[in-house]
KOLKEMI-458082 format. One record per residue (C-alpha): residue number from 0; x, y, z; residue in one letter. Coordinates in steps of 0.5 Angstrom, whole numbers, always signed. Layout:
BEGIN
<rec pos="NUM" east="X" north="Y" up="Z" code="A"/>
...
//
This chain:
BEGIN
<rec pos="0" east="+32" north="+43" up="+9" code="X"/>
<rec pos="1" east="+36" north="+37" up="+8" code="X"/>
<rec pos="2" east="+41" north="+35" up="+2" code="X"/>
<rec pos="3" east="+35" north="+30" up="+0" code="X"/>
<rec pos="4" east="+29" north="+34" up="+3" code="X"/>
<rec pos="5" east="+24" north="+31" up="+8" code="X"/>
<rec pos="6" east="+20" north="+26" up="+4" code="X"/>
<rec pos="7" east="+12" north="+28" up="+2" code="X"/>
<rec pos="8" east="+7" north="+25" up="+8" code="X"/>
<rec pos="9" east="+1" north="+22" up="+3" code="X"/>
<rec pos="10" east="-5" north="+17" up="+3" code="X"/>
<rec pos="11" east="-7" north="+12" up="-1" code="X"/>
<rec pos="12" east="-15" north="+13" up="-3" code="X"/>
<rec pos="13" east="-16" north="+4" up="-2" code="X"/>
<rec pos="14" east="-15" north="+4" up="+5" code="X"/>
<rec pos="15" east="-20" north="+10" up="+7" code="X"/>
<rec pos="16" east="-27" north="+10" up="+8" code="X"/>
<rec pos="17" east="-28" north="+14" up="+1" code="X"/>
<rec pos="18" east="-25" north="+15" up="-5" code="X"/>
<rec pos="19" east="-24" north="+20" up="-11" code="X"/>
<rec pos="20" east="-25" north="+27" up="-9" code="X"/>
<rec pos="21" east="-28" north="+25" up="-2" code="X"/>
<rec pos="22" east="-21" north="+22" up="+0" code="X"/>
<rec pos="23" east="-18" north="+28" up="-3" code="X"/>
<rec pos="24" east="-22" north="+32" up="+3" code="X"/>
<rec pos="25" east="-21" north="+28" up="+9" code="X"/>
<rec pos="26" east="-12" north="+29" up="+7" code="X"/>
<rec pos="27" east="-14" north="+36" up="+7" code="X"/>
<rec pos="28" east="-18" north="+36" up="+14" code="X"/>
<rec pos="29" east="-11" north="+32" up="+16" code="X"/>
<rec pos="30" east="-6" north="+36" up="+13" code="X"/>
<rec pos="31" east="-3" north="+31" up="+7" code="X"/>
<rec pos="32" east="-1" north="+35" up="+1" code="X"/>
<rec pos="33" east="+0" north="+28" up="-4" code="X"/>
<rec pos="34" east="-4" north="+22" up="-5" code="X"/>
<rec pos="35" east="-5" north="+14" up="-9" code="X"/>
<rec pos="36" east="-11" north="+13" up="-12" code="X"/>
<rec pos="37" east="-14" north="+7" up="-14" code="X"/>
<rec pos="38" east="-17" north="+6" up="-21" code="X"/>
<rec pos="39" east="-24" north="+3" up="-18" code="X"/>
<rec pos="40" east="-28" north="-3" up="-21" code="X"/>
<rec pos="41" east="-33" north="-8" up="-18" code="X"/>
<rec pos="42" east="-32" north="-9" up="-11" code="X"/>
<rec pos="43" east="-27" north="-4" up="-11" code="X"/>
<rec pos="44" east="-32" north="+3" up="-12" code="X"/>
<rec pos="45" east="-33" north="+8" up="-18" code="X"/>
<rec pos="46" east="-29" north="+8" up="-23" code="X"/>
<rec pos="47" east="-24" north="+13" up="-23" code="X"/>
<rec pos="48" east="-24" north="+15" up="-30" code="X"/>
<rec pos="49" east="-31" north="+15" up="-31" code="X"/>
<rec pos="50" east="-33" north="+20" up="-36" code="X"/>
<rec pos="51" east="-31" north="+28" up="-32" code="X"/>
<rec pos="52" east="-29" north="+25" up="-27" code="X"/>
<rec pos="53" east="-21" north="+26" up="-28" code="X"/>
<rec pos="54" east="-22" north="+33" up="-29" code="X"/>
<rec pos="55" east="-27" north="+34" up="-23" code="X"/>
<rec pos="56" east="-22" north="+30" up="-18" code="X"/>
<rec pos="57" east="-16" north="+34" up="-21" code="X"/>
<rec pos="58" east="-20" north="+41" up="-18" code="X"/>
<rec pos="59" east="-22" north="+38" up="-11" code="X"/>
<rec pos="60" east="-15" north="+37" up="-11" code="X"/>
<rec pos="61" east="-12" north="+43" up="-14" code="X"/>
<rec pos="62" east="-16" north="+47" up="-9" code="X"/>
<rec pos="63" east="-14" north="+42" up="-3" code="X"/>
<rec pos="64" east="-7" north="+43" up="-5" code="X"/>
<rec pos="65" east="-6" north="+35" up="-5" code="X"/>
<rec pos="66" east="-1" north="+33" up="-11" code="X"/>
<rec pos="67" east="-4" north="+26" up="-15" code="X"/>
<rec pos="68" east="+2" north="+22" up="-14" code="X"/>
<rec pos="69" east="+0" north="+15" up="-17" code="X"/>
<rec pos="70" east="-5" north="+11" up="-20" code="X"/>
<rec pos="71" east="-6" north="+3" up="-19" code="X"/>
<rec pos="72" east="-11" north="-2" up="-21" code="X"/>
<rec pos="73" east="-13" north="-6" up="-14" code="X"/>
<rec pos="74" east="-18" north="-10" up="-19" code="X"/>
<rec pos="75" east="-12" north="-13" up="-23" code="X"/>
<rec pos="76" east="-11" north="-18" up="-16" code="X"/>
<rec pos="77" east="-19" north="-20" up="-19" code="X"/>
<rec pos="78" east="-16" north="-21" up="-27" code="X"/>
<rec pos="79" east="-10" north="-24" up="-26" code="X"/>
<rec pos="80" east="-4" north="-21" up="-29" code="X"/>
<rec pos="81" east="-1" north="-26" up="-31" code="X"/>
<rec pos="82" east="-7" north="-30" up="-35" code="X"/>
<rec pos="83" east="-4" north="-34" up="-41" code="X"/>
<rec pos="84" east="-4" north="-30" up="-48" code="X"/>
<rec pos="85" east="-11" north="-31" up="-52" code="X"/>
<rec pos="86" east="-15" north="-31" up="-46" code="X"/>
<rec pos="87" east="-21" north="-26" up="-45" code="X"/>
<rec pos="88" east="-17" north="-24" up="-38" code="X"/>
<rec pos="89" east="-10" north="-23" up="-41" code="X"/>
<rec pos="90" east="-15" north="-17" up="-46" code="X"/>
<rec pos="91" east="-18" north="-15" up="-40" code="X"/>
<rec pos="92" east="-12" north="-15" up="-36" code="X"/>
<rec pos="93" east="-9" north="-10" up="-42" code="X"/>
<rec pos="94" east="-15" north="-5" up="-43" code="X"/>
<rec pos="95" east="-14" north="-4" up="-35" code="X"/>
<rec pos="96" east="-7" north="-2" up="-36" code="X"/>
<rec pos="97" east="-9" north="+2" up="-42" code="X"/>
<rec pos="98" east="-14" north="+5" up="-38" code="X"/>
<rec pos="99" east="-9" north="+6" up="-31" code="X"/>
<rec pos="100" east="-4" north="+10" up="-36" code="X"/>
<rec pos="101" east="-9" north="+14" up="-39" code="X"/>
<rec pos="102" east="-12" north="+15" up="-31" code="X"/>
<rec pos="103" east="-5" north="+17" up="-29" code="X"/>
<rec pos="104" east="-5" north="+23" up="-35" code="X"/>
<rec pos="105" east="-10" north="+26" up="-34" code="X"/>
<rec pos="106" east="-9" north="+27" up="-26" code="X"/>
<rec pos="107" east="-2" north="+29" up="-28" code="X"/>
<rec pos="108" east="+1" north="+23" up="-23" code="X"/>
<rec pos="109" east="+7" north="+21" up="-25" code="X"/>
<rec pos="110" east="+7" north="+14" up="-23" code="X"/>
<rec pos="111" east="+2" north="+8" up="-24" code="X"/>
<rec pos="112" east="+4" north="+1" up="-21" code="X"/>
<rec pos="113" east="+1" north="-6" up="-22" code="X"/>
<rec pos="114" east="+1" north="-10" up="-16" code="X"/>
<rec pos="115" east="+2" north="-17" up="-16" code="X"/>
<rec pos="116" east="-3" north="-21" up="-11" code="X"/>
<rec pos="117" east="-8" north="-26" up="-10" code="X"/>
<rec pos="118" east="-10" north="-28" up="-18" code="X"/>
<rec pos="119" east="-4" north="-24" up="-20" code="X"/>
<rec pos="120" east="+0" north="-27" up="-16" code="X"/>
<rec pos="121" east="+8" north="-29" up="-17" code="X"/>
<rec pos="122" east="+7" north="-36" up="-15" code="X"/>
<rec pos="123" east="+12" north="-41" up="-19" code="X"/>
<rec pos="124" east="+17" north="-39" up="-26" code="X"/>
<rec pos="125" east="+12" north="-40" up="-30" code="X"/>
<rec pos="126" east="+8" north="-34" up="-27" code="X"/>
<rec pos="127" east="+15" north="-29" up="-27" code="X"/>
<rec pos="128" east="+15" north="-30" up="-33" code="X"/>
<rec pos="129" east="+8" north="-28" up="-36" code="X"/>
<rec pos="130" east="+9" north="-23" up="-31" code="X"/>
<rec pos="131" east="+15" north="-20" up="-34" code="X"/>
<rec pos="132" east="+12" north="-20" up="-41" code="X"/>
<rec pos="133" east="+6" north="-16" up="-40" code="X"/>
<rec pos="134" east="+10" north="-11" up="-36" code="X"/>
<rec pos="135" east="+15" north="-10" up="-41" code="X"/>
<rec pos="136" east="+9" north="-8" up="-46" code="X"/>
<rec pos="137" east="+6" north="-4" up="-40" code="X"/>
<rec pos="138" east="+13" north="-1" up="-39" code="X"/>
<rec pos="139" east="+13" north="+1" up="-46" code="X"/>
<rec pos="140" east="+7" north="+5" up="-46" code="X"/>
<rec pos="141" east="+9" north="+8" up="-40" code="X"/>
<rec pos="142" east="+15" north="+11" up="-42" code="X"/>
<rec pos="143" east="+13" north="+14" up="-48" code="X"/>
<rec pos="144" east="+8" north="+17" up="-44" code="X"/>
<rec pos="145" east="+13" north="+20" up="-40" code="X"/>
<rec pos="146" east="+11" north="+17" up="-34" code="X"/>
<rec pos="147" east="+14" north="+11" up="-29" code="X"/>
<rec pos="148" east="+11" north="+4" up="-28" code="X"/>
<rec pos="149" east="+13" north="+0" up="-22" code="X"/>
<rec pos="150" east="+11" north="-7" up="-20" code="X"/>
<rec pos="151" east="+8" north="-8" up="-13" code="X"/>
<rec pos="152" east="+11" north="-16" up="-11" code="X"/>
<rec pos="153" east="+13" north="-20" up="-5" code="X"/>
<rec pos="154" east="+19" north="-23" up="-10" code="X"/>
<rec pos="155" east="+25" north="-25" up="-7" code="X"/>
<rec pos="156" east="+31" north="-20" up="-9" code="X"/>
<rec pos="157" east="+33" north="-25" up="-14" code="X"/>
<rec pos="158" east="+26" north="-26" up="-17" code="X"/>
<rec pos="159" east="+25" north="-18" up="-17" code="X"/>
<rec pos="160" east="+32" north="-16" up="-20" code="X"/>
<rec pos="161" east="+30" north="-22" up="-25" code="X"/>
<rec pos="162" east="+24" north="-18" up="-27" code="X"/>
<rec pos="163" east="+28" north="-12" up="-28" code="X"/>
<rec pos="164" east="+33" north="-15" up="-32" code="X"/>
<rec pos="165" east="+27" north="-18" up="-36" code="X"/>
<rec pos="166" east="+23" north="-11" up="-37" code="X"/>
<rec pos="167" east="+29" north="-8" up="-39" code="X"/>
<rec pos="168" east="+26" north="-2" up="-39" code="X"/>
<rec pos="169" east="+29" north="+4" up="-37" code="X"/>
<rec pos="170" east="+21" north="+7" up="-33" code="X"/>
<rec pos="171" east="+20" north="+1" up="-30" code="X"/>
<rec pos="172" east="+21" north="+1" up="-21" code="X"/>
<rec pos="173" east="+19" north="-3" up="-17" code="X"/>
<rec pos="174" east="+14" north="-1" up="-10" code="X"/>
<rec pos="175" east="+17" north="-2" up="-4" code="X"/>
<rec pos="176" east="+12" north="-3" up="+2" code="X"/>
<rec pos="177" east="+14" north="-4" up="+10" code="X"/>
<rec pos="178" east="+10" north="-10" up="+10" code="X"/>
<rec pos="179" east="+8" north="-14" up="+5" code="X"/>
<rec pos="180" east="+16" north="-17" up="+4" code="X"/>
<rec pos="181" east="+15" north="-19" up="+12" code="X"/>
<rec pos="182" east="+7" north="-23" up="+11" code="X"/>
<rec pos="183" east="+10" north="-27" up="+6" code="X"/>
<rec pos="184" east="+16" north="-29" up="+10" code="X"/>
<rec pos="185" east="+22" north="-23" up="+7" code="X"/>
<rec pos="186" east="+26" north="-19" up="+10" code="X"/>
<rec pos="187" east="+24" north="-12" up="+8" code="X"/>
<rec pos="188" east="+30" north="-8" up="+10" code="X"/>
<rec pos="189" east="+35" north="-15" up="+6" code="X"/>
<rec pos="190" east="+30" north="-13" up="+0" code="X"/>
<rec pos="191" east="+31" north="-6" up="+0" code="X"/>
<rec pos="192" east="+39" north="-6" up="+1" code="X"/>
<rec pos="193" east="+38" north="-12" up="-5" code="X"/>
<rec pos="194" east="+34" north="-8" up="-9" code="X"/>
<rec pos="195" east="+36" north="+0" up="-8" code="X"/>
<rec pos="196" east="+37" north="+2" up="-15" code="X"/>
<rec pos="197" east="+31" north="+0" up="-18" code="X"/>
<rec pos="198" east="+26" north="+3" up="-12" code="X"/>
<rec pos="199" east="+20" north="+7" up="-14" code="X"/>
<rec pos="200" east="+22" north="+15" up="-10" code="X"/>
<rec pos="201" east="+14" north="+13" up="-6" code="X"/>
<rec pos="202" east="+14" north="+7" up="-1" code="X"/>
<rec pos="203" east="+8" north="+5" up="+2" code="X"/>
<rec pos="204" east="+9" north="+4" up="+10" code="X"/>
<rec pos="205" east="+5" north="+0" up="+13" code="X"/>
<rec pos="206" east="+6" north="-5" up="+20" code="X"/>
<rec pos="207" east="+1" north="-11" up="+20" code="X"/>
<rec pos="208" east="-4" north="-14" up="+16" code="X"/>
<rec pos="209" east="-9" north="-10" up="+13" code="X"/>
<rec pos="210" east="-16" north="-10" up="+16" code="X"/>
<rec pos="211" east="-21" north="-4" up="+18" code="X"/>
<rec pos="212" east="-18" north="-1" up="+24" code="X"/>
<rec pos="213" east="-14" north="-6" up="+27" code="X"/>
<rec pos="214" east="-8" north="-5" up="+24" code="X"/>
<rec pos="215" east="-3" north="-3" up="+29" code="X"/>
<rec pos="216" east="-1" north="+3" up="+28" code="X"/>
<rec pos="217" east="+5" north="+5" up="+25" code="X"/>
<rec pos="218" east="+12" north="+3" up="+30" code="X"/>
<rec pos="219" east="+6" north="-2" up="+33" code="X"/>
<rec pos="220" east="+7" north="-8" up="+30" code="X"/>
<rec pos="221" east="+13" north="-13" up="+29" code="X"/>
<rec pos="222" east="+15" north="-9" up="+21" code="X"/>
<rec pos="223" east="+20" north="-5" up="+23" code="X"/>
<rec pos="224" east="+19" north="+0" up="+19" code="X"/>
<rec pos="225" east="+24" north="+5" up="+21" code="X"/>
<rec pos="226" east="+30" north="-1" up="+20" code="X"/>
<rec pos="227" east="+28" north="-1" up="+13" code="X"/>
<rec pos="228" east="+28" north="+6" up="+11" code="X"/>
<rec pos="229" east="+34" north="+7" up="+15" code="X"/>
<rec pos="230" east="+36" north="+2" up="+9" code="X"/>
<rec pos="231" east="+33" north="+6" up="+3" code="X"/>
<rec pos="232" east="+37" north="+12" up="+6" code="X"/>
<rec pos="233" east="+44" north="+9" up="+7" code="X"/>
<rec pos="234" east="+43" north="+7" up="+0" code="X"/>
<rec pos="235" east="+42" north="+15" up="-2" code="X"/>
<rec pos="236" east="+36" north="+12" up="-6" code="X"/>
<rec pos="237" east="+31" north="+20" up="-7" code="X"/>
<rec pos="238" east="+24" north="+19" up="-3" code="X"/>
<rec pos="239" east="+18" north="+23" up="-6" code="X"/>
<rec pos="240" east="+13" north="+21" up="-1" code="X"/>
<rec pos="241" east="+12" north="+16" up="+5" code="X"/>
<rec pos="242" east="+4" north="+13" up="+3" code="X"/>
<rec pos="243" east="+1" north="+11" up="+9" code="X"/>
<rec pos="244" east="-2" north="+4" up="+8" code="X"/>
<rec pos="245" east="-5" north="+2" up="+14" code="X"/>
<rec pos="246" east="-12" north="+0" up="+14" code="X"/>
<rec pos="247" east="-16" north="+7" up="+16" code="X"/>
<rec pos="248" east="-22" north="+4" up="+12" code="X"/>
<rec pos="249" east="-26" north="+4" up="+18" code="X"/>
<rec pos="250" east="-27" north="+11" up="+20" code="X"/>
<rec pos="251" east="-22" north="+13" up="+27" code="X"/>
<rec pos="252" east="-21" north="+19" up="+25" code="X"/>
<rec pos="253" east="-17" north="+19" up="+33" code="X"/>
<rec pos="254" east="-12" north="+13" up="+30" code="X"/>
<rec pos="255" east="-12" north="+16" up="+22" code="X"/>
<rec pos="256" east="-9" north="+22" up="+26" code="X"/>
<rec pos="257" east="-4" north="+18" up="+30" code="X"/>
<rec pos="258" east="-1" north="+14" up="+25" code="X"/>
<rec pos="259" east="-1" north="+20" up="+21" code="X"/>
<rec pos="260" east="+3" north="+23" up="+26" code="X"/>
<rec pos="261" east="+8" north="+18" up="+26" code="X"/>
<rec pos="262" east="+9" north="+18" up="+19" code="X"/>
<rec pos="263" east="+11" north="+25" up="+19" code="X"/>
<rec pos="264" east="+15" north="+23" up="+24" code="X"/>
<rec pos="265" east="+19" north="+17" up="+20" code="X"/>
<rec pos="266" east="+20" north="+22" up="+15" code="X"/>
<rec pos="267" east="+24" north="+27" up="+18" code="X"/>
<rec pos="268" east="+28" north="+21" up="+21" code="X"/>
<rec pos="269" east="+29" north="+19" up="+13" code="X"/>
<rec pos="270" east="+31" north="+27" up="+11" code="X"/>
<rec pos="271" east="+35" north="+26" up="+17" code="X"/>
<rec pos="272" east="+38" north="+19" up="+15" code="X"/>
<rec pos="273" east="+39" north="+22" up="+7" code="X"/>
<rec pos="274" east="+44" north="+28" up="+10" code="X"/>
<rec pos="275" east="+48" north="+23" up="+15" code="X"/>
<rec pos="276" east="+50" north="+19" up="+9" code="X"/>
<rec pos="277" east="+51" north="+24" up="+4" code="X"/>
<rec pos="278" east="+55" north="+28" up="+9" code="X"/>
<rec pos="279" east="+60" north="+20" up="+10" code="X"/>
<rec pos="280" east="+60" north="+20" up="+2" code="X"/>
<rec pos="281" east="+63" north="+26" up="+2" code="X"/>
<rec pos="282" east="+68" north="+26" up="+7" code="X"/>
//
């Protein structure tokens, strides 16, 4: 055991080819003791928090051993977070996050994030700005809720140190992925050493735009995801889990297995990386 322990291997129920409790038995069949789950909705699949569905997923995950880590709501990026005041999707945008803090509580996940993508995109000032205002009052929620919100964004790390500032809230995270920084022209590593205080303890690892089993696997494409979580462990930020996020939604159980292999892998090396810097600090 190192100083920081090797950080959870987990996946996230969005990017494989079934949801819920079915998600929960393909991370048993391969060994993964955490997992992400997604609220659902249109397009997206059920509901996760339809009626019994919450106490039937945490039995199948109990039995599987699989720890419920997170819950987001993807279908956000359909509403538009940051949608004016007064509008229908600014209400709908607040009854699903009420609902994704509820999810969260009722699975026992510690952790909800609300990513900031296509019609929830940060794309100008004035997007920041709403963005911060609904996250403080999510913040607010979560947080007498005894659990963590973090924003999923591709701000630079002024913009996301900004966010912070402005959520002024002592819950909220931000979510570090490998890959999305580098899709939208950022340097993940630069972000994560910007930004360390402030990072969520579960990192999404991913190396290449999503796409049903045509990601490159894990240290295949141009992400360099181990250079970014030798940042994090330089800056002894505490890692629960590294959730794999490539896209396995396509079935190849082969390639799922290989990048689940290398995230092991990744993981070991973080451990590793966490005890070399502990050890410098100390001498």
């Amino acid at each position: 055991m190192t100083a920081y322990g090797t950080p959870m291997t987990a996946l996230a129920d969005w990017r494989l080819p079934a949801r819920g409790e079915a998600a929960v038995d393909i991370a048993f069949r391969h060994r993964v003791t955490g997992m992400q789950f997604d609220l659902g909705g249109p397009g997206r699949g059920p509901w996760l928090d339809a009626p019994g569905q919450p106490a039937r997923l945490v039995r199948t995950a109990r039995a599987a051993e699989v720890t419920p880590l997170a819950v987001t709501a993807n279908v956000l990026n359909d509403i538009g977070l940051t949608a004016p005041e007064g509008t229908l999707a600014a209400a709908r945008v607040r009854e699903i996050l009420v609902r994704l803090l509820d999810a969260a509580g009722e699975l026992g996940a510690p952790l909800v994030f609300v990513p900031s993508f296509r019609r929830s995109a940060i794309d100008g000032e004035a997007a920041l700005h709403r963005t911060a205002e609904v996250l403080r009052a999510a913040a607010g929620q979560a947080e007498a809720r005894g659990l963590r919100l973090a924003s999923e964004n591709v701000l630079t790390p002024e913009a996301a140190l900004w966010l912070v500032r402005q959520v002024g809230s002592p819950a909220f995270r931000l979510l570090l992925d490998t890959y999305n920084p580098k899709a939208a022209g950022l340097d993940p590593a630069a972000l994560a050493a910007a930004t360390a205080p402030h990072l969520a303890d579960q990192i999404h690892v991913k190396d290449g735009p999503a796409g049903p089993d045509r990601t490159p696997l894990l240290g295949d494409g141009d992400g360099a995801v181990a250079d970014t979580l030798d940042t994090v462990a330089r800056r002894c930020r505490p890692v629960r889990a590294l959730v794999l996020e490539n896209d396995h939604r396509g079935g190849d159980t082969a390639r799922l297995t290989a990048d689940l292999d290398r995230v092991r892998a990744l993981a070991e090396r973080l451990a590793h990386r966490h005890t070399e810097t502990a050890q410098t600090w100390g001498s």
